[in-house]
N, C-alpha and C positions, 0 to 999 in steps of 0.2 A: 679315678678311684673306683672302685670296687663291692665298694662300702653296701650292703642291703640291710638295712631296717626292718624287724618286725613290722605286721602291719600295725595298722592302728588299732584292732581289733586284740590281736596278741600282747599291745603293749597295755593295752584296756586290762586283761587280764591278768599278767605282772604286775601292776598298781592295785590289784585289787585282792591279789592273794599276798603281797608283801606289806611285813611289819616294821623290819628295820634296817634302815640304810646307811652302811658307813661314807662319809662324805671325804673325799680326800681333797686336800686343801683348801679346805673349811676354814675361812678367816672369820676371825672376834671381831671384824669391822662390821655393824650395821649398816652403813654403805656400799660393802661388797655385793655383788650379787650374788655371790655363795650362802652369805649368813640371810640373804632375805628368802632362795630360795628354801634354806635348808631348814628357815624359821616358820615360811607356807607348809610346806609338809608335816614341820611338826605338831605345826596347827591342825593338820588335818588328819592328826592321828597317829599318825609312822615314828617310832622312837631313830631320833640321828644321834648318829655315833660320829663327834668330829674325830678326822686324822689330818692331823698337820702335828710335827715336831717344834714348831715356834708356835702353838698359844698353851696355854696352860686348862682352857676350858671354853666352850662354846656353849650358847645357847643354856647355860645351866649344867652342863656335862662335860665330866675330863674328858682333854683331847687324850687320844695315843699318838704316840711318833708315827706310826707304820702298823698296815692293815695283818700284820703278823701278832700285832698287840691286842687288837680285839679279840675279844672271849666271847663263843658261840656264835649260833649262826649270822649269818650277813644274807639278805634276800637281794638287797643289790647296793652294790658300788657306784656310785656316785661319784664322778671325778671332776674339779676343778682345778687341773693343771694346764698349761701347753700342750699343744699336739706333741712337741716334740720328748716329751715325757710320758707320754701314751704307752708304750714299750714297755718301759721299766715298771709303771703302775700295771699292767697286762700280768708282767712274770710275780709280780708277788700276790695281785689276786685270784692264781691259781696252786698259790701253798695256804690258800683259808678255805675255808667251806662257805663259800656264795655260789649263789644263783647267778647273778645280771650283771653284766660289765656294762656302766650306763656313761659315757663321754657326754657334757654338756654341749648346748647347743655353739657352735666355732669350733667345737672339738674332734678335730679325726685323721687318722693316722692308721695307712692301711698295714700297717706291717705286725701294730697292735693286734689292729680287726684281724687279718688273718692267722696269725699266731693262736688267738683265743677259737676261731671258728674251727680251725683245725683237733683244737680239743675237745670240741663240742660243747660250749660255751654260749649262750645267749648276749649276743651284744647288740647297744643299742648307742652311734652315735650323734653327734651333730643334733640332737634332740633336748631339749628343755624338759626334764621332768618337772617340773612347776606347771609346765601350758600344758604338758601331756597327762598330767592328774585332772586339769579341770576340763580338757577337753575329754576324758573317758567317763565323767558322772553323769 
């Protein structure tokens, strides 16, 4: 793979200029790793936007089905799906206005990365933004 990451210094600076992140496949489960990571951030400020079309609300906040549902900007997309759904979450985060294509850490799929690089796109995967917030404080 292909794949090149922001450094840690750029990805410092993304966390620290962004306020709100839509999370896609944001589960209502406390035991997911989605809802604990997406529940640390919230904690530390950043309003989350779930997307997932099976919950009805996360964290205290309606879900949307799909990131074409969210109203106003996105500073970064946060993804919790499959690699092999990397692709199709790629083509609909660029019919919204976000910044950062962010694939969690296990997450990557070069045809996504390339697709989004090609349209000059900041991506970020195989990275935990949870470790990479408290690593850039």
């Amino acid at each position: 793979m292909t794949i090149e990451n922001p450094s840690r210094e750029e990805i410092r600076d993304i966390l620290k200029k962004a306020k709100r992140i839509a999370v896609v496949g944001l589960s209502d489960n406390p035991e997911r790793t989605s809802y604990m990571v997406s529940k640390a951030m919230r904690d530390n400020g950043y309003e989350i936007i779930p997307v997932n079309p099976s919950v009805n609300e996360v964290l205290g906040v309606k879900a949307v089905p799909s990131l074409k549902e969210v109203e106003g900007h996105v500073d970064i997309v946060n993804v919790f799906r499959r690699s092999e759904y990397l692709p199709e979450v790629a083509r609909e985060f660029t019919e919204i206005d976000a910044d950062v294509f962010w694939a969690q850490l296990g997450l990557e799929n070069e045809e996504a990365y390339n697709f989004l690089k090609e349209k000059g796109y900041t991506v970020i995967m195989d990275r935990c933004i949870k470790v990479e917030h408290a690593l850039s404080r």
